[in-house]
C-alpha positions in Angstrom: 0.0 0.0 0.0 1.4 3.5 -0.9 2.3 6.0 2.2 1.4 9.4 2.2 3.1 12.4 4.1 0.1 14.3 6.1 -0.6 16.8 8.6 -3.3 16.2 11.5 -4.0 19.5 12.9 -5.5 18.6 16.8 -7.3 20.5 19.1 -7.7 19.1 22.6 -10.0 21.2 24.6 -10.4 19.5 27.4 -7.2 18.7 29.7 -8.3 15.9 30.7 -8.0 14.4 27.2 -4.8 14.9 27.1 -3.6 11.8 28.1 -6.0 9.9 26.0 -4.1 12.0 23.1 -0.8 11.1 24.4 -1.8 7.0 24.5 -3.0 7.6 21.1 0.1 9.2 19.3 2.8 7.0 21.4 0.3 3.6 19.7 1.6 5.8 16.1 4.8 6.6 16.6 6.7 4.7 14.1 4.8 6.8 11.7 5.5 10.3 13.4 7.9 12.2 11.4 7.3 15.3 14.2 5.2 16.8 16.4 5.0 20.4 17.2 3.0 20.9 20.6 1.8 24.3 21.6 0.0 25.3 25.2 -2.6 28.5 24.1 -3.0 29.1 28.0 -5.3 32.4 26.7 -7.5 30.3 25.0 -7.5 27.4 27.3 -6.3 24.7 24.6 -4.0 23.3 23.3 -2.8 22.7 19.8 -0.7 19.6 18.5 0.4 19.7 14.8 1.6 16.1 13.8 3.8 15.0 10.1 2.6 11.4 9.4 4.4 8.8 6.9 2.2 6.2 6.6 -0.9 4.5 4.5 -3.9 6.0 3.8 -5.6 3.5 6.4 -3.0 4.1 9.0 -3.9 7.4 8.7 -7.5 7.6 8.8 -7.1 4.9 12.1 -5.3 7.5 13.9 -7.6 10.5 12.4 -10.7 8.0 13.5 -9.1 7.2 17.4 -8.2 10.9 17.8 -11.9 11.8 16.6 -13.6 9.8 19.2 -11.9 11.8 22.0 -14.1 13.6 23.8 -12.8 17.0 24.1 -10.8 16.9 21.1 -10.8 18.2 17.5 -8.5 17.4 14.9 -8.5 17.1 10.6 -6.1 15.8 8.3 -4.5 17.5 4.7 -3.0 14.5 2.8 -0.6 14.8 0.2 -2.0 13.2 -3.5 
């Protein structure tokens, strides 16, 4: 199956998800290129910006997981 690079864009708005995010992104990590974290204490969230190399369905698993959080936004942009 061909790997794609994306970009999940996440928004956790409730703390306490946090470490349900965390559990979720460690059970990807072979397929994390990086992660850029960033605390928006004014805002009260917190936003994750993460580089995926993986499959299509690897990356709609993890899009799906992080989706079902409650507390938590996030979308994908996929290369073609």
């Amino acid at each position: 199956m061909e790997e794609k690079i994306a970009v999940i864009a996440i928004i956790v708005k409730e703390e306490a998800a946090s470490e349900k995010v965390n559990s979720i992104l460690h059970e990807y990590r072979d397929y994390i290129v990086g992660r850029l974290g960033i605390p928006y204490r004014k805002k009260g969230v917190n936003v994750i910006s993460v580089v995926i190399d993986a499959s299509q369905e690897v990356i709609n698993g993890l899009s799906g997981k992080l989706g079902m959080t409650d507390g938590v936004t996030s979308k994908v942009l996929t290369t073609k």
